[in-house]
Residue, then its C-alpha position, 0 to 999 in steps of 0.5 A: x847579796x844579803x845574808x840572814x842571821x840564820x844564813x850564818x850556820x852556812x859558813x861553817x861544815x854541817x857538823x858545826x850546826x848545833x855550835x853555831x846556832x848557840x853562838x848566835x843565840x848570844x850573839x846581839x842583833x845584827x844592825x844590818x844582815x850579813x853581806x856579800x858571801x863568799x862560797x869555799x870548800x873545807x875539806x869536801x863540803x862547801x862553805x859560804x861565808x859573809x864577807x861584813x857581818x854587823x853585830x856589836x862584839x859581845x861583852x868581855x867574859x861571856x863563859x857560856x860557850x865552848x872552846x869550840x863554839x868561841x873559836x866560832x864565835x871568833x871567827x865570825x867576828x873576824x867578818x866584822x865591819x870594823x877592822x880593829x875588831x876583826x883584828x882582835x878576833x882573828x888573833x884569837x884564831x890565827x894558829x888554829x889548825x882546825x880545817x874551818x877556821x882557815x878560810x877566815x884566815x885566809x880571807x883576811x890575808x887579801x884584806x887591806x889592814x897592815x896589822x892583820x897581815x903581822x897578826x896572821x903572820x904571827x898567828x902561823x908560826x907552824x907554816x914554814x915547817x912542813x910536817x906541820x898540821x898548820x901546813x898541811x891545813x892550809x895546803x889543802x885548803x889551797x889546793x881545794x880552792x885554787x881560785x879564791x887563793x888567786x884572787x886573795x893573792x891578787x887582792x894582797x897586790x892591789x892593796x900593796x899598791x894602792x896604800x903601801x907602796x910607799x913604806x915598800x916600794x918593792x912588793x917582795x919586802x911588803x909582808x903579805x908577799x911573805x905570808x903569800x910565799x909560805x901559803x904557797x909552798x904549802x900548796x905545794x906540798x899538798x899537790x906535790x907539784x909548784x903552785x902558780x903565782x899570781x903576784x910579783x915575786x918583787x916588784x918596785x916602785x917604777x915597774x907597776x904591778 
């Protein structure tokens, strides 16, 4: 399913409105529309978020925005067709804590750049301590969207195996099992309950996933 350039103001919360309109307003045009929306929920509201977007990244030092309306303006670059250039971006927001900037994280996390998993694992050096503001974040995104997290953990597997088994051939030492272990937990301190695991918690090469 297709987006539209205006479709974009949709992936974030309706108090962002104003912010995203003047991001795209520099934005350059899309060579095509966004693709493929993904719908979460950020706190009580409902997100759709494009899964590609196609827009040429801005020129270096573009001063006219916001801290916030550039941590938008990263987070929609995060989306980008290009891998390198949602890498780029997405270390620009990775230790956010801002409830709106999880899910782009969290997406990245089920997509198949090797980088992009250090990156957010680097990016969340806060998540292992529970009284974080990140933890709690991210636990409550989890706890809000409990089917996009199964399929993005699904996601991080299928990718494991298919390009690196080879360099881990057991699944509990691939870094996404990692980053997945710690999102996790932090479910698990939002809903004061284990939260179910939809991956191996180590897998090697002969048993399959």
């Amino acid at each position: 399913m297709a987006m539209t350039d205006g479709d974009l103001v949709a992936a974030f919360p309706d108090q962002l409105a104003h912010d995203v309109r003047a991001v795209l307003a520099v934005m350059p045009e899309a060579r095509n529309a966004p693709a493929s929306p993904f719908s979460v929920y950020v706190g009580d509201e409902s997100v759709a978020i494009p899964y590609r977007i196609y827009q040429d990244e801005l020129p270096v030092g573009v001063c006219s925005l916001t801290v916030v309306q550039q941590a938008i303006l990263h987070c929609l670059y995060s989306r980008h067709c290009d891998g390198l250039v949602r890498q780029r971006h997405l270390e620009q927001i990775a230790s956010s804590d801002e409830l709106w900037v999880v899910p782009f994280v969290v997406q990245l996390a089920g997509e198949y750049v090797l980088e992009i998993l250090e990156s957010i694992q680097h990016g969340l050096s806060d998540l292992p301590s529970k009284r974080s503001t990140q933890r709690l974040a991210y636990g409550d995104f989890i706890a809000r969207n409990p089917g996009f997290f199964a399929r993005t953990e699904r996601r991080v597997v299928s990718y494991w195996s298919c390009n690196y088994r080879w360099k881990f051939p057991i699944f509990g030492t691939y870094p996404g099992c990692h980053l997945l272990e710690l999102l996790r937990a932090a479910a698990s301190d939002r809903t004061g309950r284990p939260w179910p695991r939809h991956t191996p918690a180590g897998l090697t090469a002969e048993t399959g996933p």
